[in-house]
C-alpha positions in Angstrom: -2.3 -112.6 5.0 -0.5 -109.4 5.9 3.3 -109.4 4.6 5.7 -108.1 6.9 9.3 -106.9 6.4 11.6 -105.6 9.6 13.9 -103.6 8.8 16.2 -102.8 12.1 19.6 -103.4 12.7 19.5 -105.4 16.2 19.1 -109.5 16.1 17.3 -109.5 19.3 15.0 -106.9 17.4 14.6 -108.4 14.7 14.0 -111.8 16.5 11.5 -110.2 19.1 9.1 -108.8 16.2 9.3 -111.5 14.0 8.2 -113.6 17.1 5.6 -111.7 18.1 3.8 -110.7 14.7 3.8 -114.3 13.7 1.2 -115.1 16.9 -0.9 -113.1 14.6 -2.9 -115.5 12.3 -3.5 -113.2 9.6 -0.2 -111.8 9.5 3.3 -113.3 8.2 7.2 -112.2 8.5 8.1 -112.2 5.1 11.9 -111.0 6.0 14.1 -109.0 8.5 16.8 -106.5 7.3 19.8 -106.0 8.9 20.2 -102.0 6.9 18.3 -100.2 4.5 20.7 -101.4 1.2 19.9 -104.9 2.1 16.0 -103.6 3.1 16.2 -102.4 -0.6 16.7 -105.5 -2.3 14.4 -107.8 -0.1 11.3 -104.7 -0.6 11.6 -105.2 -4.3 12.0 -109.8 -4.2 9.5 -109.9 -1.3 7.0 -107.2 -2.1 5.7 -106.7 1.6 2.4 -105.5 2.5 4.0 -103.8 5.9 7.3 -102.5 6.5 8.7 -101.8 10.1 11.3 -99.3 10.0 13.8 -98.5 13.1 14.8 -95.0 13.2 18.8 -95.5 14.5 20.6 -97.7 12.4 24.0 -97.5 10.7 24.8 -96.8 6.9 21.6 -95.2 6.4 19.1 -93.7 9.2 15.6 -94.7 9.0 14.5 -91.0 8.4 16.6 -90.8 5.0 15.7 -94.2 4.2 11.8 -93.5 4.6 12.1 -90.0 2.7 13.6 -92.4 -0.2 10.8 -95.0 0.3 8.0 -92.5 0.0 9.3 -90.6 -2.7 9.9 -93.8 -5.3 8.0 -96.5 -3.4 5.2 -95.1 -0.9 4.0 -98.4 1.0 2.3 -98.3 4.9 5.5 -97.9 7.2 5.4 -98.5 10.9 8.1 -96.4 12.9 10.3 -98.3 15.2 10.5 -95.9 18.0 12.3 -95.4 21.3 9.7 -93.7 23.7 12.1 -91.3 24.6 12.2 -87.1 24.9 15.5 -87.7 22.2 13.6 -90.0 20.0 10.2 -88.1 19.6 11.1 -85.2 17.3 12.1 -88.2 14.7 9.2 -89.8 15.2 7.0 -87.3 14.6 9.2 -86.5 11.7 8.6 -89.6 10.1 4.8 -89.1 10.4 5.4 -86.2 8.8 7.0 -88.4 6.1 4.6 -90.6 5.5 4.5 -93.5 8.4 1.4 -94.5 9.2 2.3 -95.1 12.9 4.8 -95.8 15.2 5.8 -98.4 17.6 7.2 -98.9 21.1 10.9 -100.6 20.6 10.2 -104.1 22.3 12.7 -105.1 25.3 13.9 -108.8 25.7 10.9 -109.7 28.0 8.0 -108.5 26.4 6.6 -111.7 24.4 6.3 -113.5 27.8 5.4 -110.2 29.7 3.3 -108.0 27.9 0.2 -109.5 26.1 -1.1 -105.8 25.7 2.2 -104.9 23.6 1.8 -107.6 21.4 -2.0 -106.8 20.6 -0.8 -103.4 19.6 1.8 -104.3 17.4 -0.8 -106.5 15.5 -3.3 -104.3 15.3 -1.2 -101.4 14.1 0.1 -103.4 11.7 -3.5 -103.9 10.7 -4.7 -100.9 10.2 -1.5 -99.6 8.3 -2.2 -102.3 5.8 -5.5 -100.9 5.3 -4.4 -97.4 5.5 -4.4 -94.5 2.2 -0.5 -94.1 1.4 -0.7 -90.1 2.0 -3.8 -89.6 -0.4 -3.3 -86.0 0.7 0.5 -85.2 0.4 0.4 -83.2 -3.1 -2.0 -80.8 -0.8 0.9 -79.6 1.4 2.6 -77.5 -1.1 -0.5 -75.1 -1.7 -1.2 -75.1 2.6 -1.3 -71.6 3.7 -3.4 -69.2 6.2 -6.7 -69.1 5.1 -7.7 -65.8 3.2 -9.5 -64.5 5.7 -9.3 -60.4 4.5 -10.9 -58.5 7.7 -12.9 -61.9 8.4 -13.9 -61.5 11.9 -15.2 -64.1 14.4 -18.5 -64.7 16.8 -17.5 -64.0 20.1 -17.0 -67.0 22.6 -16.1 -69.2 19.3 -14.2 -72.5 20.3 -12.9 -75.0 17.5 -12.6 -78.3 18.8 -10.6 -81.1 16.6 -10.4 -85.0 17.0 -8.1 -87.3 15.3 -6.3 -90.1 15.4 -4.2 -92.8 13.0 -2.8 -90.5 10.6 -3.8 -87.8 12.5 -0.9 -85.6 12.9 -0.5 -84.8 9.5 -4.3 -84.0 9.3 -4.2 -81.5 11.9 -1.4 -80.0 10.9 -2.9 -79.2 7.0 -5.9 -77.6 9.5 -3.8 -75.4 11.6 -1.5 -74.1 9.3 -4.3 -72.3 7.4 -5.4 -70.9 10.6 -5.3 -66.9 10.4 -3.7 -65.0 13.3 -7.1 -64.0 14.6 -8.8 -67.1 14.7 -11.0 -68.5 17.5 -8.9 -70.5 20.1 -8.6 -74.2 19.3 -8.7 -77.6 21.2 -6.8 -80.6 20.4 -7.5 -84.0 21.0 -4.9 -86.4 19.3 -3.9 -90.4 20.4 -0.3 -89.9 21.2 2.1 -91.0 23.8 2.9 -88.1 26.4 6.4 -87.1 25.2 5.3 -86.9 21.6 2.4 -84.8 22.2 5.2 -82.5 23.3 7.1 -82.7 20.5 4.1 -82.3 18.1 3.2 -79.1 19.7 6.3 -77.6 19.7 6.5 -78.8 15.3 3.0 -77.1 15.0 4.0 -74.1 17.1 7.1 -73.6 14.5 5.0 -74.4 11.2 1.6 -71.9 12.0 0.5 -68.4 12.5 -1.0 -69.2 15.8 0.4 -69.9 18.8 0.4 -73.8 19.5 0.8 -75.5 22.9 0.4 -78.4 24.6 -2.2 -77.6 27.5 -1.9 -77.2 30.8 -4.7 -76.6 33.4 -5.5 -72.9 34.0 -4.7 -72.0 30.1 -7.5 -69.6 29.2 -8.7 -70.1 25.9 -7.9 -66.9 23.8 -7.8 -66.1 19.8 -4.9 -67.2 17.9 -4.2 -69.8 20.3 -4.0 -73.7 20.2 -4.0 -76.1 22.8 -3.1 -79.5 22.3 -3.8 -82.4 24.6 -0.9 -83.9 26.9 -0.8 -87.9 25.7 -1.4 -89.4 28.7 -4.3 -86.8 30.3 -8.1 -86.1 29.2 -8.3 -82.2 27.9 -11.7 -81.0 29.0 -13.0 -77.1 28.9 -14.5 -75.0 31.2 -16.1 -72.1 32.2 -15.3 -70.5 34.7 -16.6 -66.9 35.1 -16.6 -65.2 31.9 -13.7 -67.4 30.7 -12.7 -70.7 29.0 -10.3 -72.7 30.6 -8.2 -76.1 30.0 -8.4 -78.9 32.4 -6.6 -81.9 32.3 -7.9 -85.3 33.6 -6.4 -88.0 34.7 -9.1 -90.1 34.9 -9.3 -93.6 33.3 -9.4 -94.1 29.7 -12.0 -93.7 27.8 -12.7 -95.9 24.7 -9.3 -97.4 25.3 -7.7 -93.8 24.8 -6.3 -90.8 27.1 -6.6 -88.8 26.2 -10.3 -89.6 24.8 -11.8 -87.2 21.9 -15.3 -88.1 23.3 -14.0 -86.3 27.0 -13.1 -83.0 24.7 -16.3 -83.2 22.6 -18.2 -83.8 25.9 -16.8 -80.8 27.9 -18.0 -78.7 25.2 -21.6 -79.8 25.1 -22.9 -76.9 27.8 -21.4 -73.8 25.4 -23.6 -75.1 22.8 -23.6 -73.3 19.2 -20.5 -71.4 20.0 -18.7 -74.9 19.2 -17.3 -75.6 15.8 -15.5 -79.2 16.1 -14.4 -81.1 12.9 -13.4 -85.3 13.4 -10.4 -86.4 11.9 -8.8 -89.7 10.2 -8.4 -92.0 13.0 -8.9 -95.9 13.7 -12.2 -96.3 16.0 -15.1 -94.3 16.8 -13.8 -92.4 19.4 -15.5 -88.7 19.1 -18.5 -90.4 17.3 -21.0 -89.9 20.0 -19.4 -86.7 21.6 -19.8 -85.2 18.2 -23.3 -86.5 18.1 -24.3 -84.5 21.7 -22.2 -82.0 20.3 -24.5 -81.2 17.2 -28.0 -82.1 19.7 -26.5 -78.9 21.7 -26.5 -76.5 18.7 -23.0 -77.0 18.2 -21.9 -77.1 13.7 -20.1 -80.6 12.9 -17.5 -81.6 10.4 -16.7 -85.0 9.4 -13.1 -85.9 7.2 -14.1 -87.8 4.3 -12.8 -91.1 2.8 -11.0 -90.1 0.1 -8.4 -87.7 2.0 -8.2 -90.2 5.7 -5.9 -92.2 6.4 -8.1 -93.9 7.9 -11.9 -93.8 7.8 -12.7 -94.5 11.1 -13.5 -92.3 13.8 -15.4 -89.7 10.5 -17.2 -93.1 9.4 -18.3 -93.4 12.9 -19.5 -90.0 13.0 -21.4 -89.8 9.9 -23.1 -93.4 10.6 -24.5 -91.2 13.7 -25.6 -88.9 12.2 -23.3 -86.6 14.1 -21.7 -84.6 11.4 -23.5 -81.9 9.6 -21.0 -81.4 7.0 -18.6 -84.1 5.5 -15.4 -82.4 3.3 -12.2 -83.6 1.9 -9.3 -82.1 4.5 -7.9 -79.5 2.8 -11.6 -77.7 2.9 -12.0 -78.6 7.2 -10.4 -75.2 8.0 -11.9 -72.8 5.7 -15.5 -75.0 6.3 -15.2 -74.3 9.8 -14.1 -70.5 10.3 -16.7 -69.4 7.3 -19.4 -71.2 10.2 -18.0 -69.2 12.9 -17.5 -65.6 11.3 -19.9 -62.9 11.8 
């Protein structure tokens, strides 16, 4: 049985979630908080499994309460989140933090309405219950550019990267020790539209490269990366002597849009100028794209166990057979551009 605490400072909130996570048979609402303070005491009588954490609340924001958390108490956090262009950049924050994941707010109807939000909200409690607290985070404070000293790159190189659960954190210890001359990149990360937006624009500030969220017509040039929109497929194609983005709007694809296996799959026809590394993520999507991928020539890289999140979406790979390398994630960068250079 999965212990739950909410922590928000809304009733109807608080009465919404603890109704619909206890339809879940394997999970229980051990307590509801009205503020952090009284969050504080019930964390250390109730021990929960799972926290839920709203991001507005009054005497202490959820940002400065989960910066407390993880620094003298790291346990699996889901974010309370308003899908909103205001609330995103907090959001992503908090993933930054240490939340494992994040949450639509629920509105008054949804138990009756919604069966669809309901199945998330159990099922991203699940896997946060199962998920490594950060068993990277110490990494951060060494991240840097790659030494890359007059390193120089194949021409018509394109890194491709997959991720999900966890996976914003993951692909930002990857990009920032991009050089300024590396091959252009492709993102594919689950994550609603307007946070994709704001994740680009926290990459864009924190790397050498130039990071963007892609449109269609982007041409595909060094020092650039080009992150998937969160509610369109990113595919790449030729046309001419360049590389372009597309986006897709197509129907998902393993449950997700935008879908790693659509990236991967795009990619298969430039063959063994690809370099594509898969991510900590719940799933398999990516699995069997990254298995065409490595049929086509292309060099594979799978996350390991010890540094995801979660151990899903690599697992999947590796149990295919798709990834010719596995290494912890503070090696996927340097793995990949020492494949690619000249």
């Amino acid at each position: 049985m999965i212990k739950v605490l909410i922590v928000d400072d809304s009733p109807l909130i608080r009465g919404l979630l603890t109704e619909i996570l206890n339809q879940a048979p394997d999970i229980k609402v051990v307590g509801a908080a009205a503020d952090p303070y009284q969050a504080r005491e019930m964390i250390k009588s109730l021990n929960p499994d799972v926290l839920t954490l709203d991001i507005e609340m009054p005497k202490m924001d959820g940002i400065s309460f989960l910066r407390n958390l993880m620094r003298l108490r790291p346990m699996p956090v889901v974010m309370i989140s308003t899908l909103t262009q205001q609330g995103s950049p907090a959001t992503i924050e908090a993933l930054e933090i240490g939340a494992i994941d994040f949450i639509a707010k629920p509105v008054s109807n949804v138990v009756g309405q919604l069966k669809g939000y309901t199945q998330s909200v159990h099922e991203k409690v699940r896997i946060a219950a199962q998920a490594r607290i950060r068993s990277y985070k110490a990494l951060t404070a060494q991240s840097g550019p790659v030494k890359v000293q007059n390193m120089q790159f194949k021409s018509g190189t394109v890194l491709a990267i997959g991720a999900s659960t966890g996976g914003t954190e993951a692909i930002k210890e990857v990009l920032i020790r991009l050089p300024s001359n590396s091959p252009p990149v492709v993102v594919t990360q689950h994550i609603p539209p307007i946070f994709s937006t704001s994740f680009a624009l926290r990459m864009d500030r924190c790397c050498v490269v130039k990071v963007k969220e892609a449109q269609t017509g982007d041409e595909l040039l060094p020092g650039h990366v080009f992150i998937a929109p969160g509610d369109k497929h990113l595919k790449v194609v030729k046309k001419g002597m360049k590389l372009i983005c597309e986006l897709d709007d197509s129907e998902p694809v393993n449950r997700h849009k935008p879908a790693v296996d659509v990236l991967f799959d795009s990619l298969v026809p430039l063959g063994g100028a690809v370099y594509a590394a898969l991510l900590t993520g719940m799933g398999s999507d990516g699995a069997k794209g990254m298995l065409r991928l490595l049929q086509a020539g292309a060099y594979t890289v799978a996350q390991d166990e010890k540094t995801s999140v979660v151990w899903g979406m690599p697992r999947a790979a590796i149990e295919l057979n798709a990834a010719r390398d596995v290494v912890p994630l503070q090696e996927v960068t340097s793995t990949l551009l020492t494949a690619c250079k000249k």
